[in-house]
C-alpha positions in Angstrom: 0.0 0.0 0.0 2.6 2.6 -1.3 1.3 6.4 -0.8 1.0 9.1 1.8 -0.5 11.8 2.9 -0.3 15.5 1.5 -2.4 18.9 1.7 -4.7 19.0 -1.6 -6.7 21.5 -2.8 -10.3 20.7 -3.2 -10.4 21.6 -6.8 -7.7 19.8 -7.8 -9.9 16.4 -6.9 -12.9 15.3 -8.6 -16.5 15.2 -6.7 -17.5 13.2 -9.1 -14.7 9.9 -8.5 -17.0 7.4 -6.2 -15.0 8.1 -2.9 -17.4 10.6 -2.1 -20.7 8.9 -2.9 -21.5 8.0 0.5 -20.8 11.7 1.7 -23.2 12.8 -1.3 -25.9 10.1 0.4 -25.5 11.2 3.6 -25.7 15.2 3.2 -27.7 16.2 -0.3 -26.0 19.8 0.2 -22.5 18.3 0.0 -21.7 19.1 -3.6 -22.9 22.6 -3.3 -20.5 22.9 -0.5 -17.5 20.7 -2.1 -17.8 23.7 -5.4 -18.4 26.7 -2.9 -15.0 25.4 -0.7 -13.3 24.8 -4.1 -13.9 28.2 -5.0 -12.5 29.4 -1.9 -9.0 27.8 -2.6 -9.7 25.2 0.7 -7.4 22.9 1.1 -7.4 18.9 2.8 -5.5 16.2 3.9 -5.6 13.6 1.1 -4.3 10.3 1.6 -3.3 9.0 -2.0 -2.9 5.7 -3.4 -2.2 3.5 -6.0 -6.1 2.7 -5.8 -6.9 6.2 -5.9 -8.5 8.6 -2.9 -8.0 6.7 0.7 -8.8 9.3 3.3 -9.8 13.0 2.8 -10.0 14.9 6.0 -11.3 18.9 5.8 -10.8 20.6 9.1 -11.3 24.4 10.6 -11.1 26.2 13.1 -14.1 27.6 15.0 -13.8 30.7 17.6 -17.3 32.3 18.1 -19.9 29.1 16.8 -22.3 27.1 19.4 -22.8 23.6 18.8 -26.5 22.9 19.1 -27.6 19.6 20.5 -30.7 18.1 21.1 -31.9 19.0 24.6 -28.9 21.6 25.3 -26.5 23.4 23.3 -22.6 24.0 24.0 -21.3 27.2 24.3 -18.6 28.8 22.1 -15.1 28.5 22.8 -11.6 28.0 20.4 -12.6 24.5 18.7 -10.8 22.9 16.1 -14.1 21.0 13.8 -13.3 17.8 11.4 -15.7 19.1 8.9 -15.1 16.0 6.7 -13.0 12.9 7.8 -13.9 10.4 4.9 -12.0 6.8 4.2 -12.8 4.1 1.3 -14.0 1.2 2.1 -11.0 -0.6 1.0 -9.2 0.6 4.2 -11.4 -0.7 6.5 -9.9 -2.2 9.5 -6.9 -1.0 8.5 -4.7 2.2 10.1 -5.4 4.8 7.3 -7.7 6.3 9.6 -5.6 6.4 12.8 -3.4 8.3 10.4 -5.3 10.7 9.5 -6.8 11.5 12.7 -3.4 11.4 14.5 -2.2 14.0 11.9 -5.6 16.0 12.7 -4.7 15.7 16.4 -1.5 17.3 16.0 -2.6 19.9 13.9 -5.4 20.8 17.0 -2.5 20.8 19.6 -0.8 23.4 17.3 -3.5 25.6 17.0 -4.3 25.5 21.1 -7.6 25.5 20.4 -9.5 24.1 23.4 -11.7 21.8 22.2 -11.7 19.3 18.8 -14.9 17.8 17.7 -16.2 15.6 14.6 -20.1 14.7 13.5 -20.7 11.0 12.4 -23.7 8.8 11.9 -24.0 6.1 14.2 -23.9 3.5 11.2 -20.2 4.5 10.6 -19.2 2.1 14.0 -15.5 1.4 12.5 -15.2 5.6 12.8 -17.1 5.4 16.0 -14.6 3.0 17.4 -11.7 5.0 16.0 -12.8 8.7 18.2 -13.2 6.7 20.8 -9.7 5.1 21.0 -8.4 8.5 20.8 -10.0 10.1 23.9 -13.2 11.5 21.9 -16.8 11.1 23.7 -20.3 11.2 22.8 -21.4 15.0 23.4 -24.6 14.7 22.4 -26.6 14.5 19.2 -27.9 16.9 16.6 -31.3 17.5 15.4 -30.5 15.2 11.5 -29.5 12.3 14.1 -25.6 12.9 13.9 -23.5 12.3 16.7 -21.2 14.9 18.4 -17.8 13.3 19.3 -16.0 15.9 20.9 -11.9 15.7 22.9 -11.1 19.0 25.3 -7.5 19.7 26.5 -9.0 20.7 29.7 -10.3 17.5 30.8 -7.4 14.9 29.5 -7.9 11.2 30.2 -4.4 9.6 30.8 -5.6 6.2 31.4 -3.9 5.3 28.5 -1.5 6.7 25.5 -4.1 6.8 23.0 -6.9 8.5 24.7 -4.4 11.2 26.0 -2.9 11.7 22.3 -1.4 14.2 21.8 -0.7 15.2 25.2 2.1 13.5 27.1 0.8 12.5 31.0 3.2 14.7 33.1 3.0 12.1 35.7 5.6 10.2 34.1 9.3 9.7 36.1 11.6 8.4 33.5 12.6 8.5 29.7 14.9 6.7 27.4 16.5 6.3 24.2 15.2 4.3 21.3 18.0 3.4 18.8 16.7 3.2 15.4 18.9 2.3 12.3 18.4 5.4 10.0 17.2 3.3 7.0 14.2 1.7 9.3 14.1 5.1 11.1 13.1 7.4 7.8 10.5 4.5 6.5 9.3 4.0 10.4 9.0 8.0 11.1 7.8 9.4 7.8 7.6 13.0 9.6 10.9 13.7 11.4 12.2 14.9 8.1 16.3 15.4 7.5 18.0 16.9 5.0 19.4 15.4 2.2 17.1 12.1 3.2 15.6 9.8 0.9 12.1 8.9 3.0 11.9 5.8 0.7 15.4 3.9 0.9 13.5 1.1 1.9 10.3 -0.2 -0.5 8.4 -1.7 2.0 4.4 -0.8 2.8 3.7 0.8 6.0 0.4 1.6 6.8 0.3 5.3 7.8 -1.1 4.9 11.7 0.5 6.7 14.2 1.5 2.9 16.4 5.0 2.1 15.9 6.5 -1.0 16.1 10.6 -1.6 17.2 11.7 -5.2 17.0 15.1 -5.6 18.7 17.5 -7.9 19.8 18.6 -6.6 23.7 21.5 -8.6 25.2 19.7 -7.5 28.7 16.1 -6.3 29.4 15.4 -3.1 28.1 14.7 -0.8 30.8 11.5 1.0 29.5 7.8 0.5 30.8 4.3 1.4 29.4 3.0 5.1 29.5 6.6 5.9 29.4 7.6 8.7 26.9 10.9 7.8 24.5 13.2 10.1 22.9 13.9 8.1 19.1 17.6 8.2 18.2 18.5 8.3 14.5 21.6 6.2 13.9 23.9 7.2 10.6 25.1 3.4 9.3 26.7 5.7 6.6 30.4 6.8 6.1 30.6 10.3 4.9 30.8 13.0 7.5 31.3 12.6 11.2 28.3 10.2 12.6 28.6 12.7 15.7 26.9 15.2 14.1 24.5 13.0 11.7 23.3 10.8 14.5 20.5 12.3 16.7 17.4 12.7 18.2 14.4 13.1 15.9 10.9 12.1 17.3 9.5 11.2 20.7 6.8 8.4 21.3 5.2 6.9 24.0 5.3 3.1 24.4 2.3 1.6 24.5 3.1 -2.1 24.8 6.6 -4.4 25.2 6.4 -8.3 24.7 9.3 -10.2 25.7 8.9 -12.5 22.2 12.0 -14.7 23.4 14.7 -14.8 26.0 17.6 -16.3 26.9 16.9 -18.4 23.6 13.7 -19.4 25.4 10.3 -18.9 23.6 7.7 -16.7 25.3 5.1 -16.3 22.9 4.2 -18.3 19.4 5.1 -17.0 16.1 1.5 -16.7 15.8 0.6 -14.8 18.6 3.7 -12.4 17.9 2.4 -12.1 14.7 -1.4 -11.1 15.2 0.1 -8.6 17.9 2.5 -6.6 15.5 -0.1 -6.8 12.6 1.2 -4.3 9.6 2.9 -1.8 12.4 6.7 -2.7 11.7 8.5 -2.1 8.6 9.8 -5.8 8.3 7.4 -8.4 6.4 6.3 -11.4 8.2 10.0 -13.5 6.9 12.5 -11.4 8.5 10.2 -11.0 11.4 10.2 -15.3 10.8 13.7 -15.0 11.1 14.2 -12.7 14.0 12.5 -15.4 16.2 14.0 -18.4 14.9 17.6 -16.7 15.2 17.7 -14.2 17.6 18.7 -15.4 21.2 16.9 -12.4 22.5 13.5 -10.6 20.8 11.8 -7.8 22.2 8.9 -5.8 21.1 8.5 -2.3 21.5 4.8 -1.1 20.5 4.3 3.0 20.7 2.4 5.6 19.6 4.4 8.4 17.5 3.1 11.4 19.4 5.5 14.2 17.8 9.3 14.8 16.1 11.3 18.1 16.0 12.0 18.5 12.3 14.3 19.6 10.0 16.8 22.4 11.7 15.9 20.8 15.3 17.3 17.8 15.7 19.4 17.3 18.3 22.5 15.3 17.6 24.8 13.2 19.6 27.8 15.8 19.9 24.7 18.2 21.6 24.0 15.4 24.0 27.4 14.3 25.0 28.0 17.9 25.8 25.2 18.4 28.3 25.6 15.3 29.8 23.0 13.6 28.4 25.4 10.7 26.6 27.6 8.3 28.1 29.8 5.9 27.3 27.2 2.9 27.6 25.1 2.3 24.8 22.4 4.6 24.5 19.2 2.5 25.4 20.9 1.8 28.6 20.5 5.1 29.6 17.9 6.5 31.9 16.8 10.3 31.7 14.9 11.7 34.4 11.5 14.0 33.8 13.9 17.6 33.7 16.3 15.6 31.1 13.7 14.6 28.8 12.1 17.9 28.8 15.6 19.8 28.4 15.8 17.3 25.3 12.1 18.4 23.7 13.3 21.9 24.4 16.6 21.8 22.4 14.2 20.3 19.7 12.3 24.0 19.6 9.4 22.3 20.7 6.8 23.7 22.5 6.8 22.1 26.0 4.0 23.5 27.9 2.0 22.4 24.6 2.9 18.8 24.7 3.2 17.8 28.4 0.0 19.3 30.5 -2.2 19.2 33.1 
C-alpha cells in the first residue's frame, strides 16, 4: 500500500470519482459545498494511493460558533471542527484512519484551540470505534440524528497513551532512548524529516497509523515501561561526514506495549501470537520477522504511539547530548533520563513544552 499523505486542494480532486458517494448520500448539500470550498482555494489532507483517494479529511477552526444539541446546546469557545474525515471502504480495519486522525490531532494541539470535535452517523461504527480510542466522547446528538464526538484539553484522560494523544501525561518519572537504524528510522518516522534524506530507501508498505513498532534484539532487558515517553535516536550506518553530528534525536513516542517475544533463547510467545500482535505496524514483512524469532537469542517488542518529532533544523544530535551530559559511554538505550532531562531534550528540539506535556 505505497502512498501518503499530503495537503490538496479541493479543486484539484474530482467530486464526481466514487470516494465521495457516501458523503453525497448522507448530506444532499455536499456538492454545493464541495464547489463553494473549491472556489474558496480550501485545502485537505488527502491520503493518495495506488487505488486512488483513501482518506480526505477537511478541518477548521471555530472561535465564536455554538454547537447545538438536542436538549442543550454547548457554548462557544476556540474549537478545532473535522468538517469532513472520509475513508474508502478498502481501508477498513486497516490504520489509514488512525493516520489521519493522528495527523488532525497534532494539527489541534498546534493551534491551542481548546476543544476538537467531529459529527458521524452512528452507522459508521468502525469511525465510531476509531474517536473513541483517541479520547473522543459522545457530546450529544444533533437534530438530523448525527452524533457529536468531541476531545477537550482541559479535561485529558491519561488512562492510556491513545486516549491522552497528543498530550504526554506529566506524571511520568523516567525516559529513554530508542535506537533506530536510519534506514528503518526514515521509513518508520515518515515525519521527522532530514535533509538530504531519501524517505523511501526502503520499498516496504507501511500503513500510515501513528503505532510504531521496534523489534530488537537486547542482550539485557530493556529498561522502558508502558505510558513511558521515549526520545527516538536516529543512527547514521553511513560513512561520509562525522556520525557525531549526523546521529540524533528526531521524534518522541510513547510506548504503549513491550512483549518479551524470546529470551535467553527461550520462547515466550508463538510466532502466531507475535504475529497477530504486531499486525502491519513494523517495517519488516512477516520472513524477516520469521527470522528474528527463529535466530535471535533475545526478541523484544517495543509497541508506541508516535506522538511528535522536532523536524528539520531541530534535531538534536549526539555531539549536543554528549556535551550536556545527556550521553555516556554505555550504549544509549541503557540510559535513563529523568523528567527535567527529557524535557531539556524536547526543548533543544524547539518544541513547544507546555504544549505537549499538560495538566
Amino acid at each position: 500500500m505505497p502512498g501518503k499523505f499530503n495537503f490538496r486542494k479541493f479543486a484539484d480532486l474530482d467530486i464526481m470519482d466514487p470516494f465521495f458517494n457516501s458523503l453525497k448520500a448522507d448530506y444532499p448539500e455536499f456538492p454545493e459545498w464541495y464547489r463553494r470550498k473549491a472556489d474558496e482555494g480550501a485545502t485537505a489532507l488527502v491520503f493518495c494511493d495506488e487505488d486512488g483517494l483513501g482518506a480526505f479529511v477537511y478541518y477548521k477552526s471555530e472561535h465564536n460558533e455554538s454547537i447545538g444539541l438536542v436538549g442543550c446546546t454547548l457554548p462557544p469557545v476556540s474549537r478545532m471542527k473535522i468538517g469532513t474525515l472520509k475513508l474508502a471502504d478498502r481501508y477498513r480495519g486497516q490504520r489509514i484512519g488512525e493516520g489521519a486522525l493522528g495527523l488532525a490531532l497534532w494539527q489541534w494541539r498546534r493551534t491551542r484551540e481548546s476543544e476538537i470535535y467531529v459529527t458521524v452517523f452512528e452507522k459508521y461504527d468502525f469511525l465510531i470505534t476509531l474517536l473513541e480510542r483517541f479520547g473522543f466522547y459522545l457530546a450529544g446528538h444533533k437534530e438530523n440524528g448525527e452524533c457529536v464526538y468531541l476531545k477537550t484539553r482541559h479535561v485529558v484522560d491519561y488512562s492510556d497513551p491513545y486516549k491522552s494523544f497528543p498530550f504526554i501525561n506529566p506524571a511520568f518519572q523516567s525516559s529513554g532512548y530508542l535506537v533506530v537504524n536510519d534506514v528503518y528510522h526514515d521509513t518508520l518516522f515518515p515525519y521527522s524529516e532530514l535533509k538530504n534524506t531519501l524517505q523511501e530507501q526502503v520499498s516496504l508498505s507501511v500503513a500510515n497509523g501513528f503505532t510504531k513498532i521496534y523489534i530488537g534484539s537486547p542482550t539485557s532487558a530493556l529498561p522502558y515501561k508502558a505510558g513511558e515517553p521515549l526520545l527516538v535516536y536516529r543512527r547514521y550506518t553511513g560513512t561520509a561526514g562525522q556520525k557525531g553530528y549526523k546521529s540524533c534525536i528526531t521524534s518522541y513516542c510513547v510506548v504503549t506495549d513491550i512483549i518479551v517475544a524470546k529470551e535467553n533463547g527461550s520462547y515466550r510467545i508463538t510466532f502466531d501470537d507475535l504475529i497477530n500482535r504486531i499486525r502491519n505496524k513494523s517495517v519488516f514483512d512477516e520472513q524477516d520477522i520469521r527470522a528474528k524469532y527463529d535466530n535471535e537469542r533475545n526478541l523484544t517488542v517495543i509497541e508506541m504511539l508516535y506522538y511528535g518529532y522536532f523536524g528539520e533544523g531541530n534535531n538534536v544530535n549526539w555531539v549536543w547530548l554528549k556535551n550536556n551530559g545527556l550521553m555516556g559511554e554505555q550504549y544509549p538505550t541503557s540510559i535513563r533520563l529523568s523528567k527535567d532531562q527529557f524535557i531539556q531534550i524536547l526543548t533543544e528540539g524547539n518544541v513547544d513544552v507546555q504544549n505537549v506535556i499538560i495538566n
